[in-house]
PLY file of the C-alpha trace (Angstrom):
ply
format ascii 1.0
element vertex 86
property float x
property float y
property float z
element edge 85
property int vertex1
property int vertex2
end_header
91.68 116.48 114.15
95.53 115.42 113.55
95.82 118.39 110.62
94.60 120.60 113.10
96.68 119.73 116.16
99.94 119.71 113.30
99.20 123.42 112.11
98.40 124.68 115.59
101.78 122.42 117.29
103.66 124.49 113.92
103.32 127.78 115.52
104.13 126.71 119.25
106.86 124.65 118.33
108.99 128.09 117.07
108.55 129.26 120.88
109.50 125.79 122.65
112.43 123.98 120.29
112.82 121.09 122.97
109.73 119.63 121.57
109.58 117.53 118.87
108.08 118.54 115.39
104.55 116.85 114.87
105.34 116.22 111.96
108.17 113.96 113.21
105.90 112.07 115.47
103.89 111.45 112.55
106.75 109.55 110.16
108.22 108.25 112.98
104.57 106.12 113.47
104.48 105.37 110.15
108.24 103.54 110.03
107.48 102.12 113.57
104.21 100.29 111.90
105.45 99.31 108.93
108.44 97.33 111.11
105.33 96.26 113.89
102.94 95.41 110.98
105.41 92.97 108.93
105.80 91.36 112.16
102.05 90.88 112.93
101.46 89.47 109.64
103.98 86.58 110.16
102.86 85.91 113.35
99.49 85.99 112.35
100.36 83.88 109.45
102.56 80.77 111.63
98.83 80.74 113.82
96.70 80.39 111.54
98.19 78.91 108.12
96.08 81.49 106.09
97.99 84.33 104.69
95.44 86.58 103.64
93.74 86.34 107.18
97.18 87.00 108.09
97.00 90.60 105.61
93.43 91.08 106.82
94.77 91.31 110.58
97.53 93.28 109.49
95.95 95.77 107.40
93.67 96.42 110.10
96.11 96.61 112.85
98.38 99.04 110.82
95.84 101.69 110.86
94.75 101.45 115.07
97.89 101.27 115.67
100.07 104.05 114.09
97.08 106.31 115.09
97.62 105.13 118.70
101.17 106.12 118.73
100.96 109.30 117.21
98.77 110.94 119.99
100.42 108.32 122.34
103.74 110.46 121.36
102.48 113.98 121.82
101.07 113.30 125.02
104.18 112.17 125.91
106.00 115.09 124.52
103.32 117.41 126.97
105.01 115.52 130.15
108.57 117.30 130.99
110.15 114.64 133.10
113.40 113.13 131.89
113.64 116.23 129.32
116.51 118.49 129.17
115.47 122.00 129.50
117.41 125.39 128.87
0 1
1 2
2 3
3 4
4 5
5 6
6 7
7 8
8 9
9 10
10 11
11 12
12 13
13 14
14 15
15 16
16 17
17 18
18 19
19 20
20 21
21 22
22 23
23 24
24 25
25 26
26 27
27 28
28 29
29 30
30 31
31 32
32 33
33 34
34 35
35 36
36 37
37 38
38 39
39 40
40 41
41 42
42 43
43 44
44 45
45 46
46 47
47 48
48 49
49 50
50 51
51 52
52 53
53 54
54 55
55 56
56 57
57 58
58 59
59 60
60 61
61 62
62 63
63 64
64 65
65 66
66 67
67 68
68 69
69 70
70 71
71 72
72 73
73 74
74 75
75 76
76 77
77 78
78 79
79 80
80 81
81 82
82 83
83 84
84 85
C-alpha cells in the first residue's frame, strides 16, 4: 500500500515539484519517532517504575505512530493552502 502510493507519487512528483518527495515524508517519520519514541519510553518508564513495560509501550507506539504520520503528511501535502505556487 505505502510502496505503491511511493512509485505512483515518483512519477507525479516530476510534473508538480512543489510537493514533497514521498520518500521524504517517509524519513522524515522515521527521525520524528525515533525523537517521540525515546520520549514515550521515559515517560512511560517515571509512571510505572518498569522499564521493559516502558520498551513494550514504546516499541509498540513507534510502529502506529510513524505510520500515522506518514499518510497524515501526504494528505496534508494534497491540501494547497498556505503553499507557494508558481
Amino acid at each position: 500500500m505505502i510502496l505503491e502510493q511511493i512509485i505512483e507519487n515518483k512519477k507525479n512528483y516530476k510534473l508538480d515539484k512543489s510537493s514533497e518527495n514521498p520518500i521524504r515524508s517517509v524519513l522524515k517519520s522515521i527521525s520524528w519517532r525515533v525523537i517521540g519514541t525515546i520520549d514515550t519510553i521515559l515517560i512511560s518508564w517515571i509512571i510505572t517504575g518498569e522499564i521493559t513495560t516502558a520498551f513494550s509501550i514504546g516499541s509498540i507506539e513507534l510502529v502506529t505512530k510513524m505510520v500515522l504520520f506518514f499518510f497524515h503528511e501526504r494528505v496534508w501535502n494534497k491540501i494547497k493552502w498556505g503553499k507557494k505556487w508558481d
